[in-house]
C-alpha positions in Angstrom: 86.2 -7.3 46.2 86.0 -8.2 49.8 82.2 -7.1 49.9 81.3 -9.6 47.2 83.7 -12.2 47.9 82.3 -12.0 51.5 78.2 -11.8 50.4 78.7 -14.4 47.8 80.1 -17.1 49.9 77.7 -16.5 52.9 74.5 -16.4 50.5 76.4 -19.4 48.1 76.8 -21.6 51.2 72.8 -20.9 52.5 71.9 -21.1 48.5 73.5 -24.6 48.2 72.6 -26.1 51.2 69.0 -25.2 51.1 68.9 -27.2 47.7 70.5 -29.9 49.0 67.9 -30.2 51.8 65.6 -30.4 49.6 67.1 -32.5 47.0 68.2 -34.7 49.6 65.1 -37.3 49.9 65.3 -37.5 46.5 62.8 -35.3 45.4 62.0 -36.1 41.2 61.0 -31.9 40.6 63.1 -30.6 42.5 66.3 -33.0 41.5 65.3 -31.8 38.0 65.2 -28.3 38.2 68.6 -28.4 40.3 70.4 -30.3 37.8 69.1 -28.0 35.2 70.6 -25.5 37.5 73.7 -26.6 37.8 73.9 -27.6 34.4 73.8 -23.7 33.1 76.0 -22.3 35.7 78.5 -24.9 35.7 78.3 -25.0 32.1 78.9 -21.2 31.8 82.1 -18.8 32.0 81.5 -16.6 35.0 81.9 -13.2 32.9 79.2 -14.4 30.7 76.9 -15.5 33.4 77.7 -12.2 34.5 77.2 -10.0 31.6 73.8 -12.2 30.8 72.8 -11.4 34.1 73.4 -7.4 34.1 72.7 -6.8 30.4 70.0 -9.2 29.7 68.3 -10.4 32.7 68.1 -7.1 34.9 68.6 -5.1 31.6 65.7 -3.3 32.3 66.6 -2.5 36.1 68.6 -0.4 37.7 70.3 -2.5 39.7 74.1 -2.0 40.9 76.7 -4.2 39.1 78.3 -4.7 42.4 74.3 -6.6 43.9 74.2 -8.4 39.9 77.7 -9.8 41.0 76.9 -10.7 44.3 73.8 -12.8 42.6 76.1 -14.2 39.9 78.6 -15.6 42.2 76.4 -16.8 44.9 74.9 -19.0 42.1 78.1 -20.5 41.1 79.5 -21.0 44.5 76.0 -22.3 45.9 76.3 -24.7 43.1 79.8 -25.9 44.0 78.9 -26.2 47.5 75.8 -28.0 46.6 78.1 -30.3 44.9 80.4 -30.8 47.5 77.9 -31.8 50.2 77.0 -34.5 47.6 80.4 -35.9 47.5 80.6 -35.3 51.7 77.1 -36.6 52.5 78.0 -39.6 49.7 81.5 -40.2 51.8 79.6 -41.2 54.7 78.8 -44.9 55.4 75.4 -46.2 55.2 75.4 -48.2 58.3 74.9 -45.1 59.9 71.9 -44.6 58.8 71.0 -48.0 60.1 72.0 -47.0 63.5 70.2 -44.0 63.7 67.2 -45.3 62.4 67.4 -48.1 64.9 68.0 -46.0 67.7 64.9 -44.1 67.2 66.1 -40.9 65.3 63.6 -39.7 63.0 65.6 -38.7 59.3 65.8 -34.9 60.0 67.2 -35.7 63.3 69.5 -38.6 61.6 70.8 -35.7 58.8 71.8 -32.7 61.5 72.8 -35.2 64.1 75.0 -37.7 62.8 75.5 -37.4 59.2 76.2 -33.7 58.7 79.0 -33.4 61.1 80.9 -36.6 59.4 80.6 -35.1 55.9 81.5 -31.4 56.9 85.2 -32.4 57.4 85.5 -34.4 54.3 84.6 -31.2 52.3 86.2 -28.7 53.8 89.5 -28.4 52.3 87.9 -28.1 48.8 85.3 -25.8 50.4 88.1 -23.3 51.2 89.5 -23.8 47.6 86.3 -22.7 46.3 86.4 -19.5 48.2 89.9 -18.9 47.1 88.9 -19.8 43.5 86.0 -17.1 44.2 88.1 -14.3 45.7 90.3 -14.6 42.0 87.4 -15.0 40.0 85.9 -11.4 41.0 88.9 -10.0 39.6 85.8 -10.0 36.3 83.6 -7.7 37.5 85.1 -4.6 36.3 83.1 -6.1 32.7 79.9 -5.2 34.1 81.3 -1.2 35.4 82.5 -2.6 38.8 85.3 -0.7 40.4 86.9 -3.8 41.7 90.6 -4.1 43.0 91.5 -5.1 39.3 89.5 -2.5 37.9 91.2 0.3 39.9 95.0 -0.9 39.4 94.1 -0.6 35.7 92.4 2.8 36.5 95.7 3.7 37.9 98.1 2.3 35.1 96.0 4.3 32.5 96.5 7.3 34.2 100.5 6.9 35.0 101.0 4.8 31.9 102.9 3.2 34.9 102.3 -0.8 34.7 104.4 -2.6 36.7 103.5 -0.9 40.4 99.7 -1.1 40.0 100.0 -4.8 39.0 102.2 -5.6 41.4 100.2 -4.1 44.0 97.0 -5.6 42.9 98.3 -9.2 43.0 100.3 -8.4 46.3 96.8 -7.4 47.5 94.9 -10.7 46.3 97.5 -12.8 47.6 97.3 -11.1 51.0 93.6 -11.7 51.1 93.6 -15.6 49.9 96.0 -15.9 52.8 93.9 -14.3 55.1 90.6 -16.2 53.9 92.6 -20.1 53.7 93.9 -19.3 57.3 90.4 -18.2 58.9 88.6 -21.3 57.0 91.3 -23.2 58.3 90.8 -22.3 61.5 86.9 -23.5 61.6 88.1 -26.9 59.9 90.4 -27.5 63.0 87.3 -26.4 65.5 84.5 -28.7 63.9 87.4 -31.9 62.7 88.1 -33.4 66.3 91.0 -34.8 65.1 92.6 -32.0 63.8 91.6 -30.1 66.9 92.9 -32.6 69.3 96.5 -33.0 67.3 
């Protein structure tokens, strides 16, 4: 759980970022092919995105379920991040553009420089919903023959025909890590938000 949860939100965040940097300048092709993109991921359950993926797609390979989830949820969270540094980047005022431009910044420059580190803050509480969203949403896996955290407690309640302990446990276990996860994202919000930091 922590090995996916952990590879999907490092390679979702790079994934959805790099298409925004290039969807950014508003780029016909590759604005198309990202909102077709988004479109079927979005548009998809995440145990059927994964199953397509590990029965259809890389039927024919013998590739781990636990590397065919990693890919599956690093395509739904890079399009959720992708989204949200729309609506952070969309948050900040034109007029600083202006400036920027006027001052002699060149647009790259501009992007890194000034707009980025306004928008970061404005998405970064729904950023570390996403990854708690993503840490309960691998709880799926075990349809594709991972031996997840779920998959195991029901490995253990069909061999006790004891319910209520593994359960417990389990979502004990999952709580514990959302907790752990919300606090270490919240700690990078307070380090890059200068107001939260100076509070």
């Amino acid at each position: 759980t922590l090995l996916i949860t952990a590879c999907s939100v490092l390679l979702g965040t790079a994934l959805g970022f790099g298409v925004f940097l290039l969807c950014r300048n508003g780029n016909p092709v590759a604005n198309a092919v990202t909102g077709v993109f988004t479109w079927l991921v979005q548009g998809m359950p995440v145990v059927v995105l994964l199953m397509v993926l590990y029965y259809i797609v890389f039927g024919s390979l013998s590739i781990s379920g636990i590397l065919v989830s990693i890919i599956g949820f690093t395509l739904t969270f890079g399009a959720a991040v992708l989204g949200l540094l729309r609506m952070g980047v969309g948050a900040v005022d034109g007029g600083q553009y202006e400036a920027a431009y006027a001052l002699g910044y060149s647009n790259t420059r501009t992007f890194f420089r000034i707009i980025l580190p306004q928008a970061i803050p404005h998405v970064l509480s729904a950023y570390k919903g996403e990854i708690v969203g993503l840490i309960k949403a691998t709880a799926i896996v075990g349809y594709i023959a991972v031996q997840d955290l779920t998959k195991v407690g029901d490995i253990v309640r069909s061999r006790t025909y004891e319910a209520f302990f593994p359960l417990i446990a389990v979502s004990m276990i999952y709580f514990l890590l959302e907790i752990l996860l919300a606090a270490l994202v919240s700690r990078i919000e307070i380090r890059i938000d200068p107001k939260k930091r100076n509070s």
